[in-house]
C-alpha positions in Angstrom: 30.6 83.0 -84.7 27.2 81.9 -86.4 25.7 84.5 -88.9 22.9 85.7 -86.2 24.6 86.4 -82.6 20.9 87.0 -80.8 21.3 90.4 -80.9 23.2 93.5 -82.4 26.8 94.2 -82.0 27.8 97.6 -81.9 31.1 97.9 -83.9 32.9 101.3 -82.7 34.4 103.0 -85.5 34.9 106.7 -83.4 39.0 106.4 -83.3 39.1 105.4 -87.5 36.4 106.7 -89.6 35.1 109.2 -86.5 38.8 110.5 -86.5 38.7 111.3 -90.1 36.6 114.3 -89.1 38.6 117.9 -90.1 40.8 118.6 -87.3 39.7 115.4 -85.2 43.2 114.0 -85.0 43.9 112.4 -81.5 47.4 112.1 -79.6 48.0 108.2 -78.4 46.9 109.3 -74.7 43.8 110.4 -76.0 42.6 107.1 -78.3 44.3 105.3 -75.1 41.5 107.1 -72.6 38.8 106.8 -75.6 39.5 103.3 -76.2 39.3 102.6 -72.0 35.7 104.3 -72.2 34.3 102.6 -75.2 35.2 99.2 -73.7 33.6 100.5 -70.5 30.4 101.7 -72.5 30.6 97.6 -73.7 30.9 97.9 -77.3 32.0 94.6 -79.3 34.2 95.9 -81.5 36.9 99.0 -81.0 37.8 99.8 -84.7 41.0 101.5 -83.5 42.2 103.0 -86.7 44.5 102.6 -90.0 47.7 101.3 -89.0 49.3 101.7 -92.0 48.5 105.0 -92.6 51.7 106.7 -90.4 53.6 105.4 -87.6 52.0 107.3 -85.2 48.7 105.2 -86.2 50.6 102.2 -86.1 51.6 102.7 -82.5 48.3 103.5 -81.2 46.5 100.7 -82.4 49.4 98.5 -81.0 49.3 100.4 -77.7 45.3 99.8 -77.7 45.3 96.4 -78.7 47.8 95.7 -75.7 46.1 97.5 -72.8 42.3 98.0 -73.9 39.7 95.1 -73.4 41.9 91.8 -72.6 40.1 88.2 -73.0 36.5 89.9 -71.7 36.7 92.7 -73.9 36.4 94.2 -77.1 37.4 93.1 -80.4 40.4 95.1 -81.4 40.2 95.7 -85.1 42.5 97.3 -87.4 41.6 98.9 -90.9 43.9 97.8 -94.3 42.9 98.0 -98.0 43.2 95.3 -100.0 47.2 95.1 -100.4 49.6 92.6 -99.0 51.4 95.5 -97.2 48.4 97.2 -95.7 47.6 93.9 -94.5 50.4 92.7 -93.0 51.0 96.0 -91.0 47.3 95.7 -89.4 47.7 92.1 -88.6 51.5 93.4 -86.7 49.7 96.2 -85.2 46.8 94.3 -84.0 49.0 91.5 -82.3 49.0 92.2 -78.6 45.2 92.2 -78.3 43.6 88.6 -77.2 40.6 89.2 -79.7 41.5 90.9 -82.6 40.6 91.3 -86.1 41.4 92.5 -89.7 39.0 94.6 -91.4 40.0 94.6 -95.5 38.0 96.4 -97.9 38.3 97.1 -101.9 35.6 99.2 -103.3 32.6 97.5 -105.9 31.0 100.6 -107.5 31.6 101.1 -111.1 32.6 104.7 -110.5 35.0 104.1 -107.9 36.4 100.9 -110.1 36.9 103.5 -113.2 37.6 106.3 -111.3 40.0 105.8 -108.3 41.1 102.2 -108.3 41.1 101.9 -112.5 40.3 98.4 -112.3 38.1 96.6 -113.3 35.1 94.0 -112.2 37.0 90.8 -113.3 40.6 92.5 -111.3 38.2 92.8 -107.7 37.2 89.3 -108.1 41.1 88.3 -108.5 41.9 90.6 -105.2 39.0 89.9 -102.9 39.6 86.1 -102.4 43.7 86.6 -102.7 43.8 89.0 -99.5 40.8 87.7 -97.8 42.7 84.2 -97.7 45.9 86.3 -96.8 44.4 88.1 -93.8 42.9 84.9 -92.6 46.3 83.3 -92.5 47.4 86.0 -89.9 44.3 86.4 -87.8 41.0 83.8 -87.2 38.7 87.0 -87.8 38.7 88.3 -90.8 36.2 91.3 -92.0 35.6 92.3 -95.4 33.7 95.5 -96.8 32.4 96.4 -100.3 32.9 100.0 -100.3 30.5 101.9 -101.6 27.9 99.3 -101.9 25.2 101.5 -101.9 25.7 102.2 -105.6 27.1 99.4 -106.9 25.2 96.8 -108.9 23.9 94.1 -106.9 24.4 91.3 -109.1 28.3 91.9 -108.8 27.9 92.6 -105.2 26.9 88.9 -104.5 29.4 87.4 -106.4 32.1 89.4 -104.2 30.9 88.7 -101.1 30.4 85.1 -102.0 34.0 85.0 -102.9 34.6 86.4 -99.8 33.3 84.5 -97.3 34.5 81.2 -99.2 38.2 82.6 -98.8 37.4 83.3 -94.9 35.7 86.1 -94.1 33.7 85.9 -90.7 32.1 89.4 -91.3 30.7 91.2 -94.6 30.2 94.8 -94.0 27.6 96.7 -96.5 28.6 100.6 -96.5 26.6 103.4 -97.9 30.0 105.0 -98.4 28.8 108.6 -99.4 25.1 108.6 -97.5 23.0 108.0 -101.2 20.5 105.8 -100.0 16.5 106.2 -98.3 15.7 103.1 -95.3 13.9 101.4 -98.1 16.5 100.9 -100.7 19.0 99.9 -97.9 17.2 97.6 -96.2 16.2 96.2 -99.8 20.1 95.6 -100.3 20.6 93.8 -97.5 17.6 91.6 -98.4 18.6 91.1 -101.7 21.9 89.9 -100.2 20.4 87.5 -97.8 18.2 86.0 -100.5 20.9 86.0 -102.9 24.3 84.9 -101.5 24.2 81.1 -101.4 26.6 81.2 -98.4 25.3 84.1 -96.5 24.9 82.0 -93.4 28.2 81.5 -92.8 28.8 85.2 -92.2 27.4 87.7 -89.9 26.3 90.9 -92.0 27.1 94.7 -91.1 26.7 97.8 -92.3 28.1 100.9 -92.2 27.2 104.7 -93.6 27.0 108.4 -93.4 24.6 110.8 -92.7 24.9 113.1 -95.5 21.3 113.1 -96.3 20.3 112.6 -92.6 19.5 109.3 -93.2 22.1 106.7 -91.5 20.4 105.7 -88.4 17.4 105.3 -90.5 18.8 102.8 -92.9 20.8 101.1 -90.2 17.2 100.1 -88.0 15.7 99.3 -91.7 18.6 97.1 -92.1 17.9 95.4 -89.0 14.5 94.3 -90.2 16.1 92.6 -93.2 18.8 91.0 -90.8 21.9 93.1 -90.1 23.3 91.8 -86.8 26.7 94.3 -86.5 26.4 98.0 -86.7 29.3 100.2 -87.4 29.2 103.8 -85.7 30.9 106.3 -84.1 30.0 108.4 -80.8 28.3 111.4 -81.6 28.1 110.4 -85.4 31.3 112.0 -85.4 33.2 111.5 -89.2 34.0 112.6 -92.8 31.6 115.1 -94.2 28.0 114.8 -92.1 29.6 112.2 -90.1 28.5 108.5 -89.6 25.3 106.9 -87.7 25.7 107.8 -84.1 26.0 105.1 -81.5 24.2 106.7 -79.2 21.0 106.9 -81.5 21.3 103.4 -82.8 21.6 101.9 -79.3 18.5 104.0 -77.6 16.0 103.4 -80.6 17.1 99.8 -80.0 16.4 100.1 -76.5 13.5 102.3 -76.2 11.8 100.6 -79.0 12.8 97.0 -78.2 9.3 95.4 -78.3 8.9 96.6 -81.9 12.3 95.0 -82.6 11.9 92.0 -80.8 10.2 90.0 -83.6 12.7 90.4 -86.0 15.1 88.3 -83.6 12.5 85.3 -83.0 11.7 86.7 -79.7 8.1 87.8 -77.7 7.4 91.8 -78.0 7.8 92.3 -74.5 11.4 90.2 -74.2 12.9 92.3 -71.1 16.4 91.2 -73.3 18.2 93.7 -74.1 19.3 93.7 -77.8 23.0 95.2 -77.4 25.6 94.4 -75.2 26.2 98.3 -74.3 25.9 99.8 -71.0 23.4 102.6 -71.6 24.3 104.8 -68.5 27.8 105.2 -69.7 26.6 107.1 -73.2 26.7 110.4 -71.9 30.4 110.6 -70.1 31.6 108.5 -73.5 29.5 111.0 -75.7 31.1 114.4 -73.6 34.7 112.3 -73.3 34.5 112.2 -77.5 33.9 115.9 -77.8 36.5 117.4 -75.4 39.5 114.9 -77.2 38.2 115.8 -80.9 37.1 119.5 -80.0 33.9 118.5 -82.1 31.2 120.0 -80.1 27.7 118.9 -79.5 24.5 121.0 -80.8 22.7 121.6 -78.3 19.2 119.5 -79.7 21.2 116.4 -80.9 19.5 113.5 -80.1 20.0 111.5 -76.6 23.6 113.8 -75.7 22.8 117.1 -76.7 22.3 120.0 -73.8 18.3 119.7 -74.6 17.6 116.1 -74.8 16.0 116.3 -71.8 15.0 120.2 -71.3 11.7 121.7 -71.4 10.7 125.0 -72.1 7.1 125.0 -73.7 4.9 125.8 -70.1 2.6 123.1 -71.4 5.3 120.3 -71.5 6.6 121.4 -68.1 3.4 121.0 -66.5 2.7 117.7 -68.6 6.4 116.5 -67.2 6.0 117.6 -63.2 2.7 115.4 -63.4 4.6 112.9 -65.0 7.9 112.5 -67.2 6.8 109.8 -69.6 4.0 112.5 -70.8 6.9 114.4 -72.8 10.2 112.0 -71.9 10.2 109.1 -73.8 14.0 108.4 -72.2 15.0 108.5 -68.8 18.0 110.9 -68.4 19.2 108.5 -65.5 19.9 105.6 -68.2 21.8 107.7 -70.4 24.0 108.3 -67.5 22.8 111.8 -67.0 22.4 113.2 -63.6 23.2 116.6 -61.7 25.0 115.4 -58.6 27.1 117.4 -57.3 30.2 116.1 -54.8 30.8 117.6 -51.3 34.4 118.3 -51.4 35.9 121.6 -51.4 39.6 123.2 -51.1 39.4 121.2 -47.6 38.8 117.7 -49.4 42.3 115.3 -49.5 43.7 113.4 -52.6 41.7 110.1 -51.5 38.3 111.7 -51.6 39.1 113.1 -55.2 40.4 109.7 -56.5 37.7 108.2 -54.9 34.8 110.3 -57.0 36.6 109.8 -60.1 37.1 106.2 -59.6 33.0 106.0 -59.0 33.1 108.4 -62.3 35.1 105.4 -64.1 38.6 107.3 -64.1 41.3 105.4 -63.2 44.4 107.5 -63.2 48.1 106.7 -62.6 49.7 108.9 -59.4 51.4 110.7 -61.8 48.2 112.1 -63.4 46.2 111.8 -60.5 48.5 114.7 -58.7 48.1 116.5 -61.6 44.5 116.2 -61.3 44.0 117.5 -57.5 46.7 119.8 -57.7 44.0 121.8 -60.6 40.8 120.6 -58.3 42.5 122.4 -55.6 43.2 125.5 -57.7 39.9 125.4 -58.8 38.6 124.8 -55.4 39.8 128.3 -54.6 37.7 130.1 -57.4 34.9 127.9 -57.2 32.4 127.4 -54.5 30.3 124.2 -55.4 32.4 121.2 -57.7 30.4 119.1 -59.3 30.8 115.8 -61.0 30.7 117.9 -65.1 33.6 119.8 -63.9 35.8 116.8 -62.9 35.6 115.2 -65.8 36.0 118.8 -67.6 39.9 119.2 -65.4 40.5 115.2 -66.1 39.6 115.4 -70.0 41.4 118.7 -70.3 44.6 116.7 -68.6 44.7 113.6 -71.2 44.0 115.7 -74.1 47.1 117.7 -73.5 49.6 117.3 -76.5 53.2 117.7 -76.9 54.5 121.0 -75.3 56.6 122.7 -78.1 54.8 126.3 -76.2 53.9 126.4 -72.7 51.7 129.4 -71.9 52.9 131.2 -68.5 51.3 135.0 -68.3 47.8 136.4 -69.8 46.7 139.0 -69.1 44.7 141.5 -70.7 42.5 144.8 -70.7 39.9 145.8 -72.1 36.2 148.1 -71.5 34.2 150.2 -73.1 36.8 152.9 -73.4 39.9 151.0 -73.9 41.2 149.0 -76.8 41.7 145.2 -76.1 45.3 144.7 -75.2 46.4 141.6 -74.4 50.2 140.7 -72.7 51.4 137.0 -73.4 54.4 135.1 -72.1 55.1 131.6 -73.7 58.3 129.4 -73.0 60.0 127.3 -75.6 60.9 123.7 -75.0 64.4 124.9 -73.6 61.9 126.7 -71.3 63.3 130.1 -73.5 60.6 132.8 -72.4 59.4 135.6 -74.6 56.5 137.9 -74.1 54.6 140.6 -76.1 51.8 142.8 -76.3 48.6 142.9 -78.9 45.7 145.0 -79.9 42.7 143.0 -81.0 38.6 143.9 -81.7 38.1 142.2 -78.5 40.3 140.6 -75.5 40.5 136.6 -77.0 41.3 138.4 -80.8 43.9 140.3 -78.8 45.0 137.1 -77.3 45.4 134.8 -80.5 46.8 137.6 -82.1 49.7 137.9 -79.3 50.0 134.1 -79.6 50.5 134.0 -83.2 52.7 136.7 -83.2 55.0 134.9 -80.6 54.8 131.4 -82.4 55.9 132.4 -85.1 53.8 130.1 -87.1 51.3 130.8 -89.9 47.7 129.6 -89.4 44.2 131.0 -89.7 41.6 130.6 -87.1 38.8 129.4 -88.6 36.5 128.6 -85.6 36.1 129.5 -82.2 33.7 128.2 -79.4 33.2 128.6 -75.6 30.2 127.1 -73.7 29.6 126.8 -69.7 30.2 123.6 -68.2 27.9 124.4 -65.5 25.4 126.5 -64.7 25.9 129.8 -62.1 28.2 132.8 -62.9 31.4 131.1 -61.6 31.0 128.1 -63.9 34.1 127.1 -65.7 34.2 128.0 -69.0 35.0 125.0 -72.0 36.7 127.1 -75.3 37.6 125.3 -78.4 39.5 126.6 -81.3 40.4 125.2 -84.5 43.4 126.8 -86.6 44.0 125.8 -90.2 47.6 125.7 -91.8 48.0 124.1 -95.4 44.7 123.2 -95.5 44.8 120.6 -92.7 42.4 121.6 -89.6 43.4 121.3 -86.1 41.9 121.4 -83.0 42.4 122.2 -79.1 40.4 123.1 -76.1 40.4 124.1 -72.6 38.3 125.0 -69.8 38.8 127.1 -67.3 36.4 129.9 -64.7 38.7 132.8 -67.1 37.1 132.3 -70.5 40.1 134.4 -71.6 42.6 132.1 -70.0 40.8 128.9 -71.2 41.1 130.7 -74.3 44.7 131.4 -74.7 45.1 127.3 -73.5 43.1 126.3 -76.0 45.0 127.8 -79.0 48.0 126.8 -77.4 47.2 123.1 -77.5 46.2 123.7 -81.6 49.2 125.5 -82.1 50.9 122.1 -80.6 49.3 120.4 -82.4 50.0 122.0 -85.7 53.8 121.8 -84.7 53.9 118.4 -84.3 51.9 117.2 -87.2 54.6 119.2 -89.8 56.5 116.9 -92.4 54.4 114.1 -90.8 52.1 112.7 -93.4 49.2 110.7 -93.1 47.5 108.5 -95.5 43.8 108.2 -96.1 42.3 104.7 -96.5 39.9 106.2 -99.3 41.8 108.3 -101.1 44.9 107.5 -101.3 45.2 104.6 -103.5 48.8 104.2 -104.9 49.8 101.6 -102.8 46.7 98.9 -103.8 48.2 96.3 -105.0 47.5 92.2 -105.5 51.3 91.6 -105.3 53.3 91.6 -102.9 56.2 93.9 -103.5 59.9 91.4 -104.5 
């Protein structure tokens, strides 16, 4: 691929670095349904985690590299350090997928060099070509990253990535690993790298970073200008700390703002082109499809996806809007995919009209799941007078982001009033379908639930955050509750929805509690932190 594609490509790093988020972890089925959206949504490149860093990883990059994208779609790319072994596992993992690619990285900052890796300059510039040239031998597309290249000292940074892409590499990535730098000194960088690196041309230049000073979709246009062609992302600038530049922000600034962009491709202003291959109308269903799985909800005034992207309250920019939208909308709702449609079926409606909407809605569900599916549409059918599109894809999210079933919740029920102190009654089965109940006071009927729950578990955790919103609007809207539980300082999530907040409730911390369950004595490494197993050897 030649070092400027025409346009920008949108490298997905949601199921890796967006995954990293406390208490994001996803079950294969749900990287399996993310992975189908984001190569609907027409990303180039599905970073689909660390294979190396557990088997559980390993297998879900292998099972997305078989079934997600084929010859038309994505790049499936898979995430090792600089190590024979790390290597060698991503390139196994990655296998299956018709375009795939190895993304190896080794960090360049002189506090990282002392600090974590205890190496020094002289040992990277050994390392980078050896594995770049390894890599290579296993896969035709080969990425390589300088982490933490926002702090380290550009004259070393050219000599690396020259070594780099003589020994293969097809992509250099440029990270602001912790969020440190402002537009200007970013898009410097990557100047200073394009005027610097004799070989530059032969490699397509990306960049990736986080938002810890606000800052990471501001660089990343910057870096545009001074001619970064891939961007690295995640939906909802999901990820570690503040999170990474968000996909959704990246791709509408390119969009709306395309005739201020144009230029810095060789093209007229008013090029109708557009400069991403991404399919705009999908954002929102990818953006609400990212929050259910990871249980990281959306503030309300985030940019492009959040509940009041596109509301109005100020009397002044409602009138201004009813005379005409582009006084106080600068985006069409309609081409983020946002619309309030509702469907006309009812507890009346058969299976082929259901499986019909979703299909139109981009679900395409196995008989298995699609039974599963109308058999809750029909239950909620009988509790709820008018469907619409939000709560399908609130039962069909709720469905794949079930994990395994150590509990399985069979009785709430609960009192409580002004008068009477919140009792809640609970009955949970076992996997050898063993029932047990109990009763619990709490401050409030949900306290009075997790506190029944906990008690019938068994198993020490703390809830550390709890969160319900509407789905819908009216009083019999179904009700979406996430809860997060912490246990040995790991963080993990689950969620539910439901027209019984208390019932969507008791789900929810169910599925975390699951969650918990299956993630003891399972450890999981961290491609930043954990370091021990960096080595320029391979082991004898």
């Amino acid at each position: 691929m030649a070092k400027d594609p025409g346009r920008i490509l949108i490298f997905d790093t949601t199921l890796r670095d967006g995954e990293q988020s406390p208490g994001a972890s996803l079950n294969l089925e749900e990287k399996l349904a993310i992975a189908h959206q984001l190569a609907r949504l027409g990303v180039d490149v599905i970073e689909a985690g660390f294979p190396f860093a557990s088997q559980g990883d390993f297998s879900a990059v292998q099972k997305i590299a078989e079934h997600v994208g084929g010859s038309e779609g994505p790049i499936i790319c898979g995430l090792a350090r600089a190590s024979f072994k790390d290597i060698k596992v991503c390139a196994d993992a990655i296998s299956p997928a018709p375009k795939k690619r190895i993304h190896t990285f080794i960090a360049t900052s002189d506090i990282h060099l002392e600090h974590k890796l205890r190496k020094s300059r002289k040992d990277v510039l050994q390392i980078v070509p050896e594995m770049v040239q390894y890599a290579k031998s296993l896969v035709e597309d080969v990425e390589f990253s300088c982490e933490d290249a926002g702090r380290s000292d550009p004259e070393f940074l050219y000599e690396v990535i020259e070594q780099a892409i003589l020994s293969g590499a097809n992509t250099i990535n440029i990270p602001d690993t912790v969020g440190y730098t402002t537009p200007s000194e970013f898009g410097g960088l990557i100047e200073g790298i394009n005027n610097n690196v004799a070989n530059i041309d032969d490699a397509i230049l990306s960049v990736h970073g986080h938002n810890d000073l606000g800052l990471a979709v501001a660089n990343f246009l910057e870096a545009v200008k001074r001619g970064a062609r891939q961007l690295e992302c995640t939906i909802n600038g999901i990820g570690e700390r503040a999170g990474n530049a968000a996909l959704e922000e990246l791709v509408m600034a390119l969009h709306v703002r395309r005739s201020f962009f144009n230029p810095f491709f060789g093209r007229e202003a008013l090029c109708p082109t557009p400069l991403t291959a991404v399919r705009t109308e999908e954002i929102t269903k990818t953006s609400r499809l990212v929050s259910n799985l990871t249980g990281m909800v959306v503030q309300p005034n985030k940019a492009i996806v959040g509940a009041n992207a596109f509301a109005h309250e100020s009397g002044i920019h409602q009138d201004g809007v009813l005379k005409n939208r582009l006084t106080y909308e600068i985006v069409d709702a309609k081409t983020v995919g946002l619309t309030d449609n509702k469907i006309s079926l009812g507890k009346l409606s058969g299976r082929s009209a259901v499986r019909a909407r979703l299909e139109e809605l981009g679900y395409d569900l196995s008989r298995e799941d699609l039974n599963e599916a109308f058999a809750r549409f029909k239950d909620l059918a009988d509790r709820k007078r008018d469907i619409s599109d939000r709560d399908l894809e609130a039962i069909v999210s709720e469905q794949v982001q079930q994990p395994e079933s150590f509990f399985q919740l069979r009785l709430v029920q609960v009192s409580c009033g002004s008068s009477l102190k919140p009792t809640a009654t609970i009955t949970l089965a076992d996997q050898e379908e063993n029932e047990q109940t109990t009763v619990a006071l709490g401050t409030g009927p949900v306290d009075a639930v997790c506190r029944a729950l906990e008690a019938l578990s068994g198993v020490p955790n703390e809830l550390v955050e709890f969160s319900v919103k509407s789905v819908t609007e009216g009083i019999d809207a179904m009700g979406e509750v996430t809860i997060r539980l912490r246990s040995e300082g790991e963080l993990f999530s689950g969620h539910s929805a439901d027209t019984d907040v208390v019932v969507a409730s008791a789900q929810a911390y169910i599925n975390a509690l699951n969650r918990l369950i299956a993630a003891q004595g399972s450890k999981t490494l961290h491609p930043q932190k954990d370091v021990a197993d960096f080595q320029a050897k391979p082991a004898i």
